[in-house]
N, CA, C and O of each residue as an XYZ file, in Angstrom:
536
protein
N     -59.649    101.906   -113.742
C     -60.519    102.277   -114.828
C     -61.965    102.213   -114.343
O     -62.407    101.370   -113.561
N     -62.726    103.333   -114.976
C     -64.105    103.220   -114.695
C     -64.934    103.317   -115.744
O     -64.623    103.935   -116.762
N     -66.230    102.621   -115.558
C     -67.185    102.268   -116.596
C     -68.488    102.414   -116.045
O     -68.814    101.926   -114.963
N     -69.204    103.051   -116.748
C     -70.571    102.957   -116.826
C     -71.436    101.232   -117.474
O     -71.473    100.961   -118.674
N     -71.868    100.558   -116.680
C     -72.949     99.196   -116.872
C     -74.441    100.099   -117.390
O     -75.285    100.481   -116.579
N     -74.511    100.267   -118.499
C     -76.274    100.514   -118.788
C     -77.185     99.299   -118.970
O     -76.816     98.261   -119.520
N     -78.293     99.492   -118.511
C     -79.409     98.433   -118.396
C     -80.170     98.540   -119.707
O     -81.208     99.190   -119.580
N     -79.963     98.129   -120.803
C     -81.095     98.593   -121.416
C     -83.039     98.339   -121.088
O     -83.475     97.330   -120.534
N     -83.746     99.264   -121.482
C     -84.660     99.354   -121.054
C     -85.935     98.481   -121.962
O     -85.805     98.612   -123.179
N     -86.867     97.810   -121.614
C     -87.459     96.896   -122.275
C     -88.744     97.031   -121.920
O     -89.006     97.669   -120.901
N     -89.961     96.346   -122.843
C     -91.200     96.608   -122.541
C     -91.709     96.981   -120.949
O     -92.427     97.872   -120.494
N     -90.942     95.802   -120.322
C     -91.574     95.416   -118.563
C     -91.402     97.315   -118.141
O     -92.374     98.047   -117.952
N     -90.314     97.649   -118.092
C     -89.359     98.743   -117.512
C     -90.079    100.160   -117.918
O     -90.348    101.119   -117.194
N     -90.331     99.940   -119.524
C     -91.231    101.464   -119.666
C     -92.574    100.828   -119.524
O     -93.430    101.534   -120.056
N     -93.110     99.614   -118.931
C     -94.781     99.734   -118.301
C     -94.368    100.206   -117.195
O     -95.114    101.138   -116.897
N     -93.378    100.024   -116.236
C     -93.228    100.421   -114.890
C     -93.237     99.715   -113.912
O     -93.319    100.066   -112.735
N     -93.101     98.056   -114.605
C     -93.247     96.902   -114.208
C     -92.213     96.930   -113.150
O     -91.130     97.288   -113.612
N     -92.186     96.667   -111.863
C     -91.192     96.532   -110.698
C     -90.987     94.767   -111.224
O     -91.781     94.015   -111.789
N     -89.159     94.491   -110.612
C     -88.976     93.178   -110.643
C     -89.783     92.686   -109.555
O     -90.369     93.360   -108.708
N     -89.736     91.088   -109.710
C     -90.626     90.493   -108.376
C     -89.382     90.521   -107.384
O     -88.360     91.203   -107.466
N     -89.794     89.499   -106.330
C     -89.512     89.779   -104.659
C     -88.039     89.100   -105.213
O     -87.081     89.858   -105.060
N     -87.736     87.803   -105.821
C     -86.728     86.845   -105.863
C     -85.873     87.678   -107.010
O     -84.669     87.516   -107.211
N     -86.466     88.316   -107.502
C     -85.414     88.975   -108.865
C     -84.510     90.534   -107.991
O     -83.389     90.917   -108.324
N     -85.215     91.069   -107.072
C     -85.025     92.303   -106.285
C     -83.690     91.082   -105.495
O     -82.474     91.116   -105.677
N     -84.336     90.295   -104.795
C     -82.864     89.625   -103.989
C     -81.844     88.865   -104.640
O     -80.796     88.553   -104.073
N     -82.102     88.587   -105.716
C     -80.888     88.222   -106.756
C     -79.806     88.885   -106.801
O     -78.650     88.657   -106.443
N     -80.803     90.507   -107.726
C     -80.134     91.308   -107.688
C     -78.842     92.143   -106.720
O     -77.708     92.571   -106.935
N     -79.743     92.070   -105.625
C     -79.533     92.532   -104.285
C     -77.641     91.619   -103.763
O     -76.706     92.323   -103.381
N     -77.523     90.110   -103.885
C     -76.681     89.256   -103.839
C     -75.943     90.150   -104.684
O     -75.229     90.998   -104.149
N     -76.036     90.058   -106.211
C     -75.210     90.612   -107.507
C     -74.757     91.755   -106.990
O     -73.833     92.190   -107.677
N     -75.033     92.478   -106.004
C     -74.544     93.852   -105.765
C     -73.690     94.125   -104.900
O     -72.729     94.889   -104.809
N     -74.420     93.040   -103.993
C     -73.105     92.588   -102.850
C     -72.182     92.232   -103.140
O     -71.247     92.948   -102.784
N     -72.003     91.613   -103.526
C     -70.401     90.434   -104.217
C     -70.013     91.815   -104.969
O     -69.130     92.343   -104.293
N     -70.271     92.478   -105.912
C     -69.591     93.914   -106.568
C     -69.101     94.845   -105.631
O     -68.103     95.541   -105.819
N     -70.099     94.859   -104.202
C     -69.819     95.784   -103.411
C     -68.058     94.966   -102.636
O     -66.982     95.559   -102.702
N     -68.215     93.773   -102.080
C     -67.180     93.229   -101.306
C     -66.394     93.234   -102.092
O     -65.285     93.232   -101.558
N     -66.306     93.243   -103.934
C     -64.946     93.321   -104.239
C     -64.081     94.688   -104.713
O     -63.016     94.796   -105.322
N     -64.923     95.586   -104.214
C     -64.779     96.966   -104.444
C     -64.945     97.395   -105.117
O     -64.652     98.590   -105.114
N     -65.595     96.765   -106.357
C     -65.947     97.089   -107.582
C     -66.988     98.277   -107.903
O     -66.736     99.241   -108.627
N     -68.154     98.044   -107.262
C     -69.252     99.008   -107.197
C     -69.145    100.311   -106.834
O     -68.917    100.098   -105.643
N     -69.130    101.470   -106.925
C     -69.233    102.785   -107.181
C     -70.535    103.540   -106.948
O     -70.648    104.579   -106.298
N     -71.573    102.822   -107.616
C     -72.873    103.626   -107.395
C     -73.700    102.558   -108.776
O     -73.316    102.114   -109.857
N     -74.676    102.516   -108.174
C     -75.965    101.739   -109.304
C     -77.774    102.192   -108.815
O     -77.981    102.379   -107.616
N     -78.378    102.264   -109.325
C     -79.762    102.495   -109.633
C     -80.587    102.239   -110.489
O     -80.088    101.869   -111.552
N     -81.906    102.298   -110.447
C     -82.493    101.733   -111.795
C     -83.381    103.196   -111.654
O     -83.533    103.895   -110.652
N     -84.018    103.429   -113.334
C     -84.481    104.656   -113.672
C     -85.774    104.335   -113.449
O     -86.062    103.142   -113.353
N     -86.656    105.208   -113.343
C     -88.101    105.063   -113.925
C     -88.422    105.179   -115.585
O     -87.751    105.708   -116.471
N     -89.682    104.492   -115.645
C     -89.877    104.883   -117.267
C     -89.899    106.155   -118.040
O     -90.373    107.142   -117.478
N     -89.428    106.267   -119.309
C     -89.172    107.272   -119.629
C     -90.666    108.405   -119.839
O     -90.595    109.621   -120.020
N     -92.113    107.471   -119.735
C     -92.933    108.716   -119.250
C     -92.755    109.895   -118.264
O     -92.856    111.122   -118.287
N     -92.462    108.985   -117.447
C     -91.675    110.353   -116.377
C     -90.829    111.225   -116.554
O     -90.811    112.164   -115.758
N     -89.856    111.182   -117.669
C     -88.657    111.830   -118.104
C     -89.005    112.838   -119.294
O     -90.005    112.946   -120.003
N     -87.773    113.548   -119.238
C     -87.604    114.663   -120.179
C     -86.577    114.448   -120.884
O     -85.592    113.820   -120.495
N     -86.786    115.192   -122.504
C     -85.482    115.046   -123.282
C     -85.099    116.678   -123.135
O     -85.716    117.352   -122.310
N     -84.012    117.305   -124.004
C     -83.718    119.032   -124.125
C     -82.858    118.999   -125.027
O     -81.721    118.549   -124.881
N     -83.386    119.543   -126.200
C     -82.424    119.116   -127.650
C     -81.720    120.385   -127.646
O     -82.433    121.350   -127.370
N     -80.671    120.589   -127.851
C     -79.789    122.009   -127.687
C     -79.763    121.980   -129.678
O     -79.377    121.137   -130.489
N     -80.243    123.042   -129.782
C     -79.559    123.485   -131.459
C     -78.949    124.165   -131.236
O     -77.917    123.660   -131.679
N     -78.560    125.434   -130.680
C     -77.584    126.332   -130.829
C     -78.075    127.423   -131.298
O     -77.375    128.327   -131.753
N     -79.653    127.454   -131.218
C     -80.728    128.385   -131.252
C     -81.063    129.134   -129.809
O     -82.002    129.930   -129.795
N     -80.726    129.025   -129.268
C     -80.733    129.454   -127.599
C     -81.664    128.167   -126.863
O     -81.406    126.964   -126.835
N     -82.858    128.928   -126.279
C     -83.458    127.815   -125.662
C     -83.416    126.217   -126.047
O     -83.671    125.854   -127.195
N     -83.052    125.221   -124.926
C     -83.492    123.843   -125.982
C     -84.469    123.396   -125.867
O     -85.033    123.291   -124.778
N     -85.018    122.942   -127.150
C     -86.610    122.611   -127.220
C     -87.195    121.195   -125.731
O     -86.600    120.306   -125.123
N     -87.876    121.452   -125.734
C     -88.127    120.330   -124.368
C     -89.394    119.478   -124.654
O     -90.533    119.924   -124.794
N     -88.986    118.097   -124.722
C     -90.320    116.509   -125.396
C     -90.081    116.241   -124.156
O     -88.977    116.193   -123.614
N     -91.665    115.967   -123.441
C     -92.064    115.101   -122.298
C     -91.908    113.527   -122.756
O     -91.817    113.182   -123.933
N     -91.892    112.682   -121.693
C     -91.461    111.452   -122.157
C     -92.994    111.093   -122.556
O     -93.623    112.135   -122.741
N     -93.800    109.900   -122.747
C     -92.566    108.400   -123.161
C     -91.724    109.134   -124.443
O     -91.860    110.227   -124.992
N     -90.527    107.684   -124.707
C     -90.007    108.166   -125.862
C     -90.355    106.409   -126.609
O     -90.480    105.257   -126.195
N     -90.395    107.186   -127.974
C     -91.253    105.909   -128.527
C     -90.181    104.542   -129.167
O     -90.683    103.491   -129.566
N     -88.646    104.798   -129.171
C     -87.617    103.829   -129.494
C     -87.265    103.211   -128.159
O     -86.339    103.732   -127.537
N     -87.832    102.258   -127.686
C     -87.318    101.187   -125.989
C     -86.240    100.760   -126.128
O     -85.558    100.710   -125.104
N     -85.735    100.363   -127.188
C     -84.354    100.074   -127.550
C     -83.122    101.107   -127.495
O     -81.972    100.776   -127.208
N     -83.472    102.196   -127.763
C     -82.538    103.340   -127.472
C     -82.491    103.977   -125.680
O     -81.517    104.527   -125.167
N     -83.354    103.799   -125.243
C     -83.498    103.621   -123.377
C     -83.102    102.825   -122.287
O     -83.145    101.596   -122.234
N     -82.594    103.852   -121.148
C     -81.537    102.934   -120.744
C     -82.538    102.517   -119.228
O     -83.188    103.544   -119.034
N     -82.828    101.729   -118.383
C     -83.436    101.595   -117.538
C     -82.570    101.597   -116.082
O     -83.245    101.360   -115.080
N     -81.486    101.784   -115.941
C     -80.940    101.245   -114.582
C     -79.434    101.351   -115.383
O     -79.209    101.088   -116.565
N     -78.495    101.818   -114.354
C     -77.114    101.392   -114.588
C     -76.418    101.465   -113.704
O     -76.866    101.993   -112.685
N     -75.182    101.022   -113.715
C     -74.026    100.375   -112.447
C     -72.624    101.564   -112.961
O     -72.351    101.665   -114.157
N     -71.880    102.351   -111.933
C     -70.930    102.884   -112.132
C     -69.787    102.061   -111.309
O     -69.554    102.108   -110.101
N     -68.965    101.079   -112.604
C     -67.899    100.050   -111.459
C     -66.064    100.794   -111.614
O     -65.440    101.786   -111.990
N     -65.976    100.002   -111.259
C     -64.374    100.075   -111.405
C     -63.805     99.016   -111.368
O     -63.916     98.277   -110.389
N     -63.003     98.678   -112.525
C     -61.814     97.556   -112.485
C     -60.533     97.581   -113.160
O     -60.204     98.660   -113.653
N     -59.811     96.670   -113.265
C     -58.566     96.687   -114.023
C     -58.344     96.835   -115.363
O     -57.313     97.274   -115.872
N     -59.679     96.329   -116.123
C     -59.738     96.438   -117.472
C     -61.286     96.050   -117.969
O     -62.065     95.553   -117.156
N     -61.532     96.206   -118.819
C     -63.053     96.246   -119.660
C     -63.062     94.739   -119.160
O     -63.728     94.282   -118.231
N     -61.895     93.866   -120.242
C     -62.212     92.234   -119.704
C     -62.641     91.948   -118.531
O     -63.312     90.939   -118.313
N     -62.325     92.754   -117.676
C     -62.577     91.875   -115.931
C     -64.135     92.342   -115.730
O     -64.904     91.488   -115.290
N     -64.686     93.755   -116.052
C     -65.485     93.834   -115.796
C     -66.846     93.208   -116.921
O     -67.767     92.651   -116.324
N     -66.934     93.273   -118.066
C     -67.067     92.156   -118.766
C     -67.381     90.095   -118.164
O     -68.317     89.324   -118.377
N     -66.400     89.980   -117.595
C     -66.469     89.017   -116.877
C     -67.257     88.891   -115.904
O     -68.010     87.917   -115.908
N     -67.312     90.038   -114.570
C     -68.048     89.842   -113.830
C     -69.718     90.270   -114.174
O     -70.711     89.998   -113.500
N     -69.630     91.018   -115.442
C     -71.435     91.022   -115.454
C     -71.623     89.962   -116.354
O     -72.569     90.127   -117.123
N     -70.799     88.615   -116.509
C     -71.680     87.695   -117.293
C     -72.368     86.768   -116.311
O     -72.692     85.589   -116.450
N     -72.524     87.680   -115.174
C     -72.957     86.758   -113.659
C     -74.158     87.476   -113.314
O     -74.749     87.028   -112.332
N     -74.688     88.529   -113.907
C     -75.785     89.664   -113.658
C     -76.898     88.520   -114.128
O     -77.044     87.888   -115.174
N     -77.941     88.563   -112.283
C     -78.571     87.466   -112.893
C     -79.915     88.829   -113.691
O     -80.499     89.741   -113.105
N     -79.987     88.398   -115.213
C     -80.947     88.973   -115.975
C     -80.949     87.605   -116.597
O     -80.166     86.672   -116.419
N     -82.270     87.724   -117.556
C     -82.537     86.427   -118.533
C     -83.655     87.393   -119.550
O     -83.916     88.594   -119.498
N     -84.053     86.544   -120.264
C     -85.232     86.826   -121.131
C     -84.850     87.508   -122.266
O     -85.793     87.954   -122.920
N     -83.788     87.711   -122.673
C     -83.201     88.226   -123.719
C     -82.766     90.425   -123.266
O     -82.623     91.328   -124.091
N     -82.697     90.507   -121.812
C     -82.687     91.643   -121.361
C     -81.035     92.211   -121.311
O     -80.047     91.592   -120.915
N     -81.112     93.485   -121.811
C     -79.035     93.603   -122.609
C     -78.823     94.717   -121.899
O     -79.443     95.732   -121.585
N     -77.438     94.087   -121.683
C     -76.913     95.365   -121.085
C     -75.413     95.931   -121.776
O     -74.694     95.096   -122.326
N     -74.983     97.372   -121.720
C     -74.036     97.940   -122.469
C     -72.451     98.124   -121.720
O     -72.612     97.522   -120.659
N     -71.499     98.468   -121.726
C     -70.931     98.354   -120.805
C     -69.723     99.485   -121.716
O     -69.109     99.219   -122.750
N     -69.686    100.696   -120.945
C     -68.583    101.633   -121.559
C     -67.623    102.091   -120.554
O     -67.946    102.315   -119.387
N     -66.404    102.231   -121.034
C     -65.837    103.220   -120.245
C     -65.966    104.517   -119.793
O     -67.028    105.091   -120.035
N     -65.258    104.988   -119.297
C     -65.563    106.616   -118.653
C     -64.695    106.774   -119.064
O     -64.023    105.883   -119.584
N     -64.285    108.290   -118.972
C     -63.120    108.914   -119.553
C     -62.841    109.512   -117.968
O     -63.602    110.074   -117.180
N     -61.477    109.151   -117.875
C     -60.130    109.855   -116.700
C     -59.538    111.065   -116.830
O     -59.344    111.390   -118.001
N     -59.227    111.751   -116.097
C     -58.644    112.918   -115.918
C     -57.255    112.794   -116.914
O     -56.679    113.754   -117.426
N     -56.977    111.750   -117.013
C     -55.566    111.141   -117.469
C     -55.836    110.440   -118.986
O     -54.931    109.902   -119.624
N     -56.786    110.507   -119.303
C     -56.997    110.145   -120.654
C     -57.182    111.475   -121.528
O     -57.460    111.125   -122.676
N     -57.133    112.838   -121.417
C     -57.234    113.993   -121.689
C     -55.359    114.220   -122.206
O     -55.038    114.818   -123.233
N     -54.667    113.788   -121.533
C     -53.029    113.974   -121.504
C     -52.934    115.760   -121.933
O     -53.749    116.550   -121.458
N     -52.173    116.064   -122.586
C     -51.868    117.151   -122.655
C     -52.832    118.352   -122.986
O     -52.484    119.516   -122.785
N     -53.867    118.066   -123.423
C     -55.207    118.560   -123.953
C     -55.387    119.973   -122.823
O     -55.413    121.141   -123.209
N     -55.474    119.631   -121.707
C     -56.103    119.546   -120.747
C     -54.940    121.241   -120.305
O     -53.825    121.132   -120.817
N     -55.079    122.192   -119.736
C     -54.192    123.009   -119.471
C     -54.342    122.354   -118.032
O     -55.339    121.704   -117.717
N     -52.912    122.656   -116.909
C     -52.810    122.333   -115.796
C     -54.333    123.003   -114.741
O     -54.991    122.371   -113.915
N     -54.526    124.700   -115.255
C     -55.666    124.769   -114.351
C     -56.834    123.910   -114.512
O     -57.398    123.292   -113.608
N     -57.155    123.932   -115.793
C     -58.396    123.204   -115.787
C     -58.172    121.781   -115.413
O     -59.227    121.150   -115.482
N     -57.360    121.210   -115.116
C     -57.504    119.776   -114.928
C     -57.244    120.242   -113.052
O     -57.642    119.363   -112.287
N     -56.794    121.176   -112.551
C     -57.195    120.739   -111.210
C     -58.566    121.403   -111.051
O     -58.974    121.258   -109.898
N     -59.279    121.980   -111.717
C     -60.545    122.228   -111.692
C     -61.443    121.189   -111.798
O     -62.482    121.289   -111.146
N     -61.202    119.869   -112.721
C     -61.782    118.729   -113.077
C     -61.470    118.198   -111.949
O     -62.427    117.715   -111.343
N     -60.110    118.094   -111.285
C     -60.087    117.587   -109.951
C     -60.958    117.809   -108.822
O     -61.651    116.936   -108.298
N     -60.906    118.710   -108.562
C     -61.617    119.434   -107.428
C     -63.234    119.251   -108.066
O     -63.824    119.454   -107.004
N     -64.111    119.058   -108.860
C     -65.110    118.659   -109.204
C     -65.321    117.276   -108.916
O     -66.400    116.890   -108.467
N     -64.273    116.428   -109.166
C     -64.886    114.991   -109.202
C     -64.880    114.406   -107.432
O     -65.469    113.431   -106.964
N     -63.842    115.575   -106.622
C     -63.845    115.126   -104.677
C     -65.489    115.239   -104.700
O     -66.136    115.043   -103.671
């Protein structure tokens, strides 16, 4: 099973505040130990959403396009982890070890599998989804 870890994003993150030197090698440890247990997949942290773009699709043709900031920090995600494990619980478990503090939250969802589609899915298009995700 795979899951998306979102960071939510907080004052420090949309100033553009970089962690310090000891929070970068914390981290850095936290990633390792994910990496040696094969868990880790891919992780990054975003820039603030000044830098970013939204693109609202109506179904009007073009989608309208808002330069960032965006003014809800709570709805922004700053950084996230793509893991893999046996079940939500395990991974759950291992980010109650993510060294964060200060009241800083993180979300934790599944992904959806080729195999969670079941019959939905006609045989071509699912080796099309295949051949997308190599």
């Amino acid at each position: 099973m795979r899951f998306v870890v979102l960071v939510k994003a907080n004052a420090q993150s949309e100033a553009g505040l970089l962690p310090t030197r000891e929070q970068f090698a914390e981290m850095g440890k936290f990633n390792e130990e994910l990496s040696k247990a094969g868990v880790m997949l891919a992780a990054d942290g975003l820039h603030a959403s000044s830098k970013g773009v939204r693109l609202k699709f109506t179904g009007s043709g073009r989608p309208a396009i808002t330069d960032g900031p965006f003014a809800e920090t709570k709805e922004l995600v700053a950084g996230f982890w793509i893991v893999q494990g046996k079940s939500k619980e395990e991974i759950v478990e291992r980010f109650t070890q993510a060294p964060f503090d200060g009241g800083q939250e993180i979300e934790i969802r599944q992904i959806y599998e080729i195999e969670d589609f079941g019959d939905f899915l006609s045989d071509d298009m699912r080796e099309k989804m295949e051949a997308q995700r190599r």
